[in-house]
C-alpha positions as CSV (number, residue, x, y, z in Angstrom):
1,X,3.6,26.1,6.1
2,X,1.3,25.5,9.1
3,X,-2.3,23.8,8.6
4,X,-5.1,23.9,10.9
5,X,-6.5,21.1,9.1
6,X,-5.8,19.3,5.6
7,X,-9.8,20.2,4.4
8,X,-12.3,21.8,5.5
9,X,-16.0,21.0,4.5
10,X,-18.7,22.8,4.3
11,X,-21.7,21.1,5.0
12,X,-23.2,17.9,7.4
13,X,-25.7,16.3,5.1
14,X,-25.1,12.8,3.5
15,X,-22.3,14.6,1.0
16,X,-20.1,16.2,3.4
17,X,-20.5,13.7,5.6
18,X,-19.5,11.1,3.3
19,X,-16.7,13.1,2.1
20,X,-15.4,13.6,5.5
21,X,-14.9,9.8,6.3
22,X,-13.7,9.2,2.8
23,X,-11.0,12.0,3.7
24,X,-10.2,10.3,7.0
25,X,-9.6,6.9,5.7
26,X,-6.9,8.0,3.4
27,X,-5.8,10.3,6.7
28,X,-6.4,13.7,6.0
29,X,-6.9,15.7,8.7
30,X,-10.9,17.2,8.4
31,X,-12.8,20.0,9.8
32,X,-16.2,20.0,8.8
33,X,-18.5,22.8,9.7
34,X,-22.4,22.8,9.7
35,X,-24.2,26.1,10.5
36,X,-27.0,24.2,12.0
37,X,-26.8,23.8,15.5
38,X,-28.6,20.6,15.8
39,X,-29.4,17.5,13.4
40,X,-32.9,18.1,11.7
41,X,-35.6,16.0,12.8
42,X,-37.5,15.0,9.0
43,X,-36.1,13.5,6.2
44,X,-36.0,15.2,2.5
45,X,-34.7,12.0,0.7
46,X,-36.0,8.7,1.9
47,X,-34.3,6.1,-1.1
48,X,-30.9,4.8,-1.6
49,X,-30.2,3.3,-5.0
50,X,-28.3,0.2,-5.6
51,X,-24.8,1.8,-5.9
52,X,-25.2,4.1,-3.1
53,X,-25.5,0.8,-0.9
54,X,-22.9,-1.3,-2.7
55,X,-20.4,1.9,-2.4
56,X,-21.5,1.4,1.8
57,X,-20.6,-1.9,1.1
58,X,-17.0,-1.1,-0.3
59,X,-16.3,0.5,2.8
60,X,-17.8,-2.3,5.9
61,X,-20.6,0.1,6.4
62,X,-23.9,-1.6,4.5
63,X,-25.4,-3.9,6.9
64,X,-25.6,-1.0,9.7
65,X,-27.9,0.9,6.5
66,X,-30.2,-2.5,6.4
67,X,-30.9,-3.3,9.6
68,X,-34.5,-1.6,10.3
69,X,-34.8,-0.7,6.7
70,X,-37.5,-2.2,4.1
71,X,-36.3,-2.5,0.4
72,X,-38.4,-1.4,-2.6
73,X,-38.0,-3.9,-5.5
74,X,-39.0,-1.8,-8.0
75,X,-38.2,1.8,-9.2
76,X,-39.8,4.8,-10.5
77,X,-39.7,7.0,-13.4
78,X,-42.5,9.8,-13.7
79,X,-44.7,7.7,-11.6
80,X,-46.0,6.1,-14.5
81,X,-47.1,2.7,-12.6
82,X,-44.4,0.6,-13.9
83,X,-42.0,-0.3,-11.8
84,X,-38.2,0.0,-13.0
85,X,-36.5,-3.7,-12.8
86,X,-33.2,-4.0,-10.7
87,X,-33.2,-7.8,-10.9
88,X,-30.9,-8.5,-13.8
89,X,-28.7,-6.3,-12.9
90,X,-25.0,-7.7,-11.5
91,X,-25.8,-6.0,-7.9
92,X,-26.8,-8.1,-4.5
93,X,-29.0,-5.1,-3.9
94,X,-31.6,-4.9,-6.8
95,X,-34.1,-2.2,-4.4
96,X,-34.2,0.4,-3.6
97,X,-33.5,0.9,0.1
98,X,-36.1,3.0,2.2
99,X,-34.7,4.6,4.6
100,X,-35.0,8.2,5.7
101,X,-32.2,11.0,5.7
102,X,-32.3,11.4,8.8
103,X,-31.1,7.8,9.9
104,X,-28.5,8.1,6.8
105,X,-27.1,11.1,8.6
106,X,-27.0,9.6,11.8
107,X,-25.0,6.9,10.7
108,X,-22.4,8.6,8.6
109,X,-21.9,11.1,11.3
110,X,-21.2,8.3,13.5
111,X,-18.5,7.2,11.2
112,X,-16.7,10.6,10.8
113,X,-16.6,10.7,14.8
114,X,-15.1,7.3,14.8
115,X,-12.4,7.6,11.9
116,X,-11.3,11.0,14.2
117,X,-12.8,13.6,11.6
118,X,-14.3,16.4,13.6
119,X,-17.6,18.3,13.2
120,X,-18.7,21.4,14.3
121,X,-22.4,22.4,14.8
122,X,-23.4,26.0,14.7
123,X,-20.6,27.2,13.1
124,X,-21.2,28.7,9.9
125,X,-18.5,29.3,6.7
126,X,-18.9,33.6,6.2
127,X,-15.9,33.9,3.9
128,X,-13.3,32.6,1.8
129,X,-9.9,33.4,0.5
130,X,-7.2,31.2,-1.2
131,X,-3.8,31.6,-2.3
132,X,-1.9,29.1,-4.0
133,X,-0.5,27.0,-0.6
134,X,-3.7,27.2,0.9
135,X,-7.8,28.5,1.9
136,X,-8.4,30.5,4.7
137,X,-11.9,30.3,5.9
138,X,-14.0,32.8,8.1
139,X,-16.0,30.7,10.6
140,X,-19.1,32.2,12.7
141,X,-19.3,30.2,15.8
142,X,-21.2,30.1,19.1
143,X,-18.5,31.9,20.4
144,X,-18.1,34.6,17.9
145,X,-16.0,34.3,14.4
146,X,-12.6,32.7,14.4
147,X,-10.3,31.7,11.2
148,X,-9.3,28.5,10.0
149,X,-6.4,27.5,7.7
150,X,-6.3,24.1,5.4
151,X,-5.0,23.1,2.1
152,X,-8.0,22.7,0.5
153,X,-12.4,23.6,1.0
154,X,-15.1,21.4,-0.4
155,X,-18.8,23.2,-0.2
156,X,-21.3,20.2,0.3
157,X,-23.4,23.0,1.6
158,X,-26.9,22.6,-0.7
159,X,-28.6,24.6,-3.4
160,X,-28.1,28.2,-2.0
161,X,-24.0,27.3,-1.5
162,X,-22.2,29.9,0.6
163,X,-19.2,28.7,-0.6
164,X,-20.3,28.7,-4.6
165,X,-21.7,32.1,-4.3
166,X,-18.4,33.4,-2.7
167,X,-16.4,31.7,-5.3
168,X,-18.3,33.9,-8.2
169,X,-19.0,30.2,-10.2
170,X,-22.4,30.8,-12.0
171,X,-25.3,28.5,-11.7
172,X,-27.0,28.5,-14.8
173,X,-30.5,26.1,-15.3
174,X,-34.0,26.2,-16.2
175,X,-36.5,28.3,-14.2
176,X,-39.3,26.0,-13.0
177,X,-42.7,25.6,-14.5
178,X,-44.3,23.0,-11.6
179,X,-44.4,24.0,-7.8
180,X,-45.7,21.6,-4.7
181,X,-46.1,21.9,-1.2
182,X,-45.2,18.7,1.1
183,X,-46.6,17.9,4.6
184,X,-45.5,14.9,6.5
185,X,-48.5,14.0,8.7
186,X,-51.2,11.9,10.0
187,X,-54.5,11.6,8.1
188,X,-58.3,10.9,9.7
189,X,-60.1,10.5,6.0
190,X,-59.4,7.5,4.1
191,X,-56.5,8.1,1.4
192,X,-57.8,7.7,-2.3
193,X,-55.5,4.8,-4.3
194,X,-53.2,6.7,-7.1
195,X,-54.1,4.0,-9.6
196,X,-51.3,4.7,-12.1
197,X,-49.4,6.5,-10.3
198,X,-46.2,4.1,-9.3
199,X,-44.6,2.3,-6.4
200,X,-43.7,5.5,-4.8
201,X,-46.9,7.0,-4.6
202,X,-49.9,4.6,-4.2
203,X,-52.3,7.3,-2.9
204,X,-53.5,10.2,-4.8
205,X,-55.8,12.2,-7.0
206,X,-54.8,13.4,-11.0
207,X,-56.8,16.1,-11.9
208,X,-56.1,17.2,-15.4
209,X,-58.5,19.8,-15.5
210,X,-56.2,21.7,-13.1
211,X,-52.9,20.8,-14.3
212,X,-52.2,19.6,-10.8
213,X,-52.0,16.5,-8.7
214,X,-52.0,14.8,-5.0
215,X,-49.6,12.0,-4.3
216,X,-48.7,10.6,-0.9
217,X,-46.5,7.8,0.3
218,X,-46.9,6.0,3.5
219,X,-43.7,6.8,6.0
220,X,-44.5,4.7,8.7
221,X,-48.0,3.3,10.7
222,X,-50.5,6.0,10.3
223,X,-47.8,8.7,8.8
224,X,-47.8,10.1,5.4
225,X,-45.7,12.1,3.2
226,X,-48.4,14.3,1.0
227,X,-47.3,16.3,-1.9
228,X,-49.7,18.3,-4.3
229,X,-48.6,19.9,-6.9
230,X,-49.8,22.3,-9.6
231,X,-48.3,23.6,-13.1
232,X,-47.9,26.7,-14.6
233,X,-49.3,28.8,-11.9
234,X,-47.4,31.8,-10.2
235,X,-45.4,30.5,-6.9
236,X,-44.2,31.7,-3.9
237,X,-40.8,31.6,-3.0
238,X,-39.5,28.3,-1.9
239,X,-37.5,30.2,0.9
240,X,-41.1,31.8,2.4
241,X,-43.1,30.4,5.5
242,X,-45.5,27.9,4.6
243,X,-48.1,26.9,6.5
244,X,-50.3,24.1,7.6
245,X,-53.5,25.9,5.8
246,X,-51.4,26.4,2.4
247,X,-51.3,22.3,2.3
248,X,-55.0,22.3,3.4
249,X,-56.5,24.6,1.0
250,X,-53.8,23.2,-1.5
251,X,-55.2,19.2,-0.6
252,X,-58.9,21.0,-0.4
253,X,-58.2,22.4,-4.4
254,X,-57.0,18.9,-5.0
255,X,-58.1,17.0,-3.1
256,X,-61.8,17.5,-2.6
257,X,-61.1,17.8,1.1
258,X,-57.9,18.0,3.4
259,X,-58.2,14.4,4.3
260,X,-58.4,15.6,8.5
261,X,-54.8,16.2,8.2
262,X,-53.6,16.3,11.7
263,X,-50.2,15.9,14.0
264,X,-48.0,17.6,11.2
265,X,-44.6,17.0,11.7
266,X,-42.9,18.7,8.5
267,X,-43.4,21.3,5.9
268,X,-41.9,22.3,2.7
269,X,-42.3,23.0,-1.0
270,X,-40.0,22.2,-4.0
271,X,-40.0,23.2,-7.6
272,X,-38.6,21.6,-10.6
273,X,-35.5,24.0,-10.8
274,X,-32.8,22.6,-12.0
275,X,-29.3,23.8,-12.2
276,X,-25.7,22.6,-12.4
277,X,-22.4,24.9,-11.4
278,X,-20.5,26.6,-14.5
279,X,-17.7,24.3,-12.7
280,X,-17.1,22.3,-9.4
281,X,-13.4,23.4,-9.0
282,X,-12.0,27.3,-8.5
283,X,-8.1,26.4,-7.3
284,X,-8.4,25.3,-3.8
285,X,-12.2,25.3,-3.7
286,X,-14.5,22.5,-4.9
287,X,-18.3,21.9,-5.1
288,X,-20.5,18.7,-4.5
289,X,-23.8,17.6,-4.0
290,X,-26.5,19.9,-3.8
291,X,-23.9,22.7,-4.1
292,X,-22.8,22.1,-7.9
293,X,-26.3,20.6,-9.3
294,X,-29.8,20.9,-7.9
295,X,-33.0,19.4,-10.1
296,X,-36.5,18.1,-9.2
297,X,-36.5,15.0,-7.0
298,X,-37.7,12.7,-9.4
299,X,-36.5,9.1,-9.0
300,X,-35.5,9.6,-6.1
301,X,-31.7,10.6,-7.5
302,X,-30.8,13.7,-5.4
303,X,-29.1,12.6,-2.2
304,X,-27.2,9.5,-4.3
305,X,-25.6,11.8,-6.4
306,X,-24.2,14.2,-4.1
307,X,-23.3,10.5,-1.9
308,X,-21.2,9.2,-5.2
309,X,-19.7,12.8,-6.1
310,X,-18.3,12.5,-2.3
311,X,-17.2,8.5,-3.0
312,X,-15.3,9.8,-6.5
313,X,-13.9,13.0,-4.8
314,X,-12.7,11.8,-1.7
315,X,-10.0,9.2,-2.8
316,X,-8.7,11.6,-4.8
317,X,-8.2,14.7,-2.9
318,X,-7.0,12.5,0.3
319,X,-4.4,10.9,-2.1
320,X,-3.6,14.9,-3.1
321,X,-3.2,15.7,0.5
322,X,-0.9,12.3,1.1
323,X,1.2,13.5,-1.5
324,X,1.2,10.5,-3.6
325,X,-1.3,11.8,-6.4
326,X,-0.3,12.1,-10.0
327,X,-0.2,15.2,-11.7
328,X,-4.3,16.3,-12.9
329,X,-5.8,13.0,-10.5
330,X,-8.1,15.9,-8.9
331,X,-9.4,16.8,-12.3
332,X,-10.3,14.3,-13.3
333,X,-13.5,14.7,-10.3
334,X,-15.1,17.6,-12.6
335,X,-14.3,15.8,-15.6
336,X,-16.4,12.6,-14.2
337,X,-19.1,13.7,-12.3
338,X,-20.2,16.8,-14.4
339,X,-21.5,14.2,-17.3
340,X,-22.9,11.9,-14.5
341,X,-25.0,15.3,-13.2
342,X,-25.7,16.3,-17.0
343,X,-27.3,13.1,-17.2
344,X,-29.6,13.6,-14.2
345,X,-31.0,16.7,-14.9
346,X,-31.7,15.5,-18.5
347,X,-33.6,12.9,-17.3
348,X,-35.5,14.3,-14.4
349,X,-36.5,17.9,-16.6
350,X,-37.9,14.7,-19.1
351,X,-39.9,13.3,-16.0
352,X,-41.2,16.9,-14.9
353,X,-43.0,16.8,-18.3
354,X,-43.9,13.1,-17.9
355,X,-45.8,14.0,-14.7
356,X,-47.4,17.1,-16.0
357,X,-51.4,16.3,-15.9
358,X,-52.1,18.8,-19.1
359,X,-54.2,16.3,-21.6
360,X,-51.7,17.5,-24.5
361,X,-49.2,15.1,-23.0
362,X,-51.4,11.9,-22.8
363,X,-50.2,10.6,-25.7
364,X,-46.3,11.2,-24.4
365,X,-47.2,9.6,-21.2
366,X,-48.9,6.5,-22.9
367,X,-46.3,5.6,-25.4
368,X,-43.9,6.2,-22.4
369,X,-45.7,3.7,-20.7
370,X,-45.2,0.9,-23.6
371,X,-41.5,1.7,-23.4
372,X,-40.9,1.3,-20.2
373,X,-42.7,-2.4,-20.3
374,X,-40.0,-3.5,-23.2
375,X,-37.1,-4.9,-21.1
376,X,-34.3,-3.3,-23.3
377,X,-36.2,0.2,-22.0
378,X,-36.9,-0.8,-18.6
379,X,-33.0,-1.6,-18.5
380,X,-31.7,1.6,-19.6
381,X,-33.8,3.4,-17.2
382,X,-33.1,0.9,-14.2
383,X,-29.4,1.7,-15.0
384,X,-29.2,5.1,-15.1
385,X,-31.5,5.9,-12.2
386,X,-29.2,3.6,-9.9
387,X,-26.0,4.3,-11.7
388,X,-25.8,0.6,-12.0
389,X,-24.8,1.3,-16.4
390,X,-22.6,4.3,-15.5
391,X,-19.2,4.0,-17.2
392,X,-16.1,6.5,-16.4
393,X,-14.3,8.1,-19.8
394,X,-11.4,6.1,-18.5
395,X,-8.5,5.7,-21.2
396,X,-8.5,1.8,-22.1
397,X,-9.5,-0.5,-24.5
398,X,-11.2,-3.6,-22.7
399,X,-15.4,-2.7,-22.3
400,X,-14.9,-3.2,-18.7
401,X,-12.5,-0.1,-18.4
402,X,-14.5,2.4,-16.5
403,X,-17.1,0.4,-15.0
404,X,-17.9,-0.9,-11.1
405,X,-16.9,-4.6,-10.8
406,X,-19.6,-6.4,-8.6
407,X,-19.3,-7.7,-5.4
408,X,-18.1,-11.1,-6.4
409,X,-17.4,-14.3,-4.8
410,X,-13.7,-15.2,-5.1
411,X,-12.0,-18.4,-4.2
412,X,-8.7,-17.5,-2.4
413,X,-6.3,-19.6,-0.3
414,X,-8.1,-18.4,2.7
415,X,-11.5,-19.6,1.3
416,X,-14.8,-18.2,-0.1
417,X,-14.3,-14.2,0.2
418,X,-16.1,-11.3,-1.3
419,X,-14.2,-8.6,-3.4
420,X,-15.8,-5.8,-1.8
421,X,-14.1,-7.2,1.7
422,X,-11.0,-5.6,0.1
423,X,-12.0,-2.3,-0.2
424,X,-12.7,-1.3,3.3
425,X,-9.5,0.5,3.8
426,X,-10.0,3.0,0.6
427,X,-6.9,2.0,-1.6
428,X,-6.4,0.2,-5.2
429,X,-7.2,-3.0,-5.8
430,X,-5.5,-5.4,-8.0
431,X,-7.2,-8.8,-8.4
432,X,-5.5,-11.7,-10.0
433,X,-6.2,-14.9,-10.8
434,X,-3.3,-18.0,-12.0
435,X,-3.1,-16.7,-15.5
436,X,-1.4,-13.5,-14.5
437,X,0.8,-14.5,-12.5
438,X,3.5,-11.7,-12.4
439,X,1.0,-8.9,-12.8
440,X,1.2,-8.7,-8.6
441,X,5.3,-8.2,-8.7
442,X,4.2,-5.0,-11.1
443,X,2.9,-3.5,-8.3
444,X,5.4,-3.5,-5.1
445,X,6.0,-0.2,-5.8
446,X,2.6,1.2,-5.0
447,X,2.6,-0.8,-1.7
448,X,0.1,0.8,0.6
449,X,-1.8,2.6,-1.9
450,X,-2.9,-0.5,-4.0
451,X,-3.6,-4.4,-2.2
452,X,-3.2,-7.6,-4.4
453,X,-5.9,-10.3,-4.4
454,X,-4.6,-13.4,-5.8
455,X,-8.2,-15.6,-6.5
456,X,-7.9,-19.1,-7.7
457,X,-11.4,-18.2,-9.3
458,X,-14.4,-16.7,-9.5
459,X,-17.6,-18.0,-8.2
460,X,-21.2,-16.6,-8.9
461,X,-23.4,-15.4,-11.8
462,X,-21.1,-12.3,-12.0
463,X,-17.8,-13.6,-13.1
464,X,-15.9,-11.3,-15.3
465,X,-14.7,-11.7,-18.7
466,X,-12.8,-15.2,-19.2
467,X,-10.5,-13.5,-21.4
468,X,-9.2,-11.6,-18.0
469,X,-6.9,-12.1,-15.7
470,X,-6.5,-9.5,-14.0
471,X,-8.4,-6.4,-13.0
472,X,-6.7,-3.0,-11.6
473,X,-9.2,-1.4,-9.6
474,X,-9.5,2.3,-8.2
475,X,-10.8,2.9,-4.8
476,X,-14.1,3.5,-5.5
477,X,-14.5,0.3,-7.5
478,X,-14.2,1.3,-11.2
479,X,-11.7,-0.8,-13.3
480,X,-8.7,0.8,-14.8
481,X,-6.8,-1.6,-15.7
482,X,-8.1,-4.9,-17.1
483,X,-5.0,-7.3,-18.7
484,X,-5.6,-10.7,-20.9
485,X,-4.6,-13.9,-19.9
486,X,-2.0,-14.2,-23.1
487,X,0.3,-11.4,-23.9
488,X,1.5,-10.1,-20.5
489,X,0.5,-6.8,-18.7
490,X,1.0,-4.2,-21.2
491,X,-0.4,-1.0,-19.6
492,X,-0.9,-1.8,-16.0
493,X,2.6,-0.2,-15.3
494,X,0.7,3.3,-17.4
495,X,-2.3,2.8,-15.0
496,X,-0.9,2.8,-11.8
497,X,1.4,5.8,-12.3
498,X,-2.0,7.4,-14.2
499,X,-4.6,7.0,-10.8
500,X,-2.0,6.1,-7.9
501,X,0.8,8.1,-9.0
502,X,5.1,7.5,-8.7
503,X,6.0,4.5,-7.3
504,X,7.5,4.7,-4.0
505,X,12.1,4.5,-4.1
């Protein structure tokens, strides 16, 4: 059967993008379509958690991401005015990164060009229909609308998902109960200091007698990002105009006065909707980002969850397309990322409470407060806002089955190298060290799909379990395989054909 392409994706934001070049590294060949016709000029998300960069990292692509970019040590939960703590965590990136969408988008789209991917602006997905060989898309171009073939579709196309809504998958949530209009702009008036109010919002105003708030965020020199919200009130759609005199007489309400907001460059509102998709795969047809889960932006959680769906998705169906994935490998994307999304929404529909000014939830907010300054607490948030903690259900016994190995320094017989150096090319990784010697010859078979690193040791505070010697990696860094240094390799043989698949004759 003839292909146009081997995927199609729907959508150019960080997702889709990162899908794309995650699709092109394992050399599938990738259409993605974008019914914008140009790039946007503002920036919704503006942070990248620690995993999001170390998953950059895996791939050659971090430093491009720092250079330019200031680094937020601490994080944020409800903007309760303590910081989340990243430093004792096993990460070289313990910030948050600032930097805006915009740039993230630039640079990923960048790296879709290069790997050979192609993109196509303008051209918007109208209709779908799949059989069991393939998905036939309907495309709305410049030029009129045209049909493409491929094997399979991925909709990374937001909230209001053309291709979720055409696939009939519900999108069941919680209706919001908090609504805020944003303005990126430049302010005459001084900007009153949020005491209280967190890292990511050192300006602002708490007015409890009207269940509402004014935060803002410096963007750059002179530009600010100014949100006000208000609780329990009736709402205008999110989809209607909104204007530069709804944020004035919104900061005025606020505010006291509209600050001589001036040289506004972007507006918008959000709610605390939140939502996740009845399911993120319908045959051919998958969901991520924005398209399978939407909540309030708390944390700043959004765009790295849709940016790790895309890092666990696209190994997987590019194996799928080579031909060389077991049996159930692509199910195992719903089965691992719907928790992960669970998660957030739990804990950003908690935060939407957190930052609700009503007086009946002072007492919430100040024993919150004492939580979050015991480490144990401060931990368990940190790691599950970045998704340092997160652990796959992966079948195994050792603790470090299912979790991201750092970035750590090996000694090899080529000298001091880093273990994320051999990820760049988006296969397996088998590390070893001189207690497991023949765990390597396991492996011939899976040549090309998984690399062996023979280390002499491990340098650095993050040195695994001692009791290891040797780790069997997937491509986006989470351990399947971990073997002792007595009693041989019992399982690693099960692993590989469980994530990589047969061995080649």
């Amino acid at each position: 059967m003839r292909y146009d392409v081997d995927v199609v994706v729907a959508g150019a934001g960080p997702t889709g993008l990162m899908l794309a070049a995650e699709l092109r590294l394992a050399g599938a060949r990738v259409l993605v379509v974008e019914r914008l016709a140009e790039p946007v000029d503002f920036s919704k998300a503006l942070g990248m958690h620690s995993r999001s960069v170390e998953i950059l990292e895996m791939r050659g692509q971090a430093q491009d991401f720092l250079d330019g970019a200031s680094t937020l040590k601490g994080g944020n939960f409800a903007s309760l005015g303590v910081p989340l703590q990243f430093g004792d965590f096993d990460t070289r990136h313990p910030y948050v990164l600032f930097i805006p969408q915009v740039r993230t988008e630039q640079l990923l789209t960048r790296r879709v060009l290069e790997l050979g991917g192609e993109l196509r602006r303008g051209h918007a997905l109208t209709a779908l229909a799949q059989d069991e060989e393939s998905v036939t898309v309907q495309i709305t171009g410049p030029d009129g609308p045209y049909e493409v073939r491929s094997r399979y579709l991925v909709g990374c196309d937001g909230g209001g998902s053309t291709v979720r809504k055409l696939l009939g998958v519900d999108f069941p949530g919680q209706e919001p109960h908090m609504f805020a209009v944003i303005a990126d702009a430049k302010f005459s008036e001084e900007m009153p200091r949020g005491e209280g109010m967190g890292p990511m919002r050192p300006y602002g105003v708490m007015r409890p007698d009207l269940r509402a708030w004014f935060a803002a965020f410096p963007l750059e020199p002179d530009v600010y990002r100014a949100t006000i919200a208000f609780f329990d009130r009736p709402y205008a759609d999110r989809r209607a105009p909104i204007t530069e005199e709804d944020v004035r007489a919104a900061l005025r309400e606020v505010a006291g006065s509209d600050l001589g907001m001036h040289d506004v460059r972007w507006l918008s509102r959000l709610t605390d909707t939140s939502r996740q998709a009845e399911r993120y795969r319908s045959g051919r047809v998958l969901l991520a980002g924005d398209a399978c889960h939407i909540h309030l932006p708390a944390g700043g959680q959004g765009l790295n969850l849709g940016f790790q769906d895309a890092f666990n998705l696209g190994w997987k169906l590019g194996a799928v397309v080579a031909g060389t994935a077991p049996e159930g490998l692509l199910d195992t994307y719903e089965a691992e990322r719907y928790p992960v999304a669970q998660g957030v929404l739990r804990n950003t529909r908690a935060q939407a409470v957190l930052i609700d000014p009503d007086p009946r939830y002072e007492g919430l907010r100040e024993l919150m407060i004492e939580l979050l300054r015991l480490p144990e607490t401060n931990r368990y948030l940190a790691g599950l806002i970045s998704a340092l903690d997160l652990r796959y259900d992966i079948p195994g016994e050792h603790p470090l089955v299912g979790r991201r190995v750092p970035d750590l320094t090996l000694a090899t017989a080529e000298g001091e190298r880093r273990l994320g150096e051999y990820f760049h090319a988006g296969r397996g990784v088998l590390l070893t060290l001189p207690s497991a010697p023949d765990a390597a010859d396991l492996v011939t078979g899976w040549k090309g799909r998984v690399d062996v690193v023979a280390a002499t040791g491990v340098q650095g505070p993050y040195a695994p379990d001692p009791e290891v010697s040797a780790l069997l990696m997937r491509p986006d860094g989470y351990v399947c395989w971990a073997g002792p240094a007595a009693g041989g390799q019992e399982g690693l043989v099960e692993a590989l054909h469980t994530w990589f698949g047969a061995p080649a004759e």
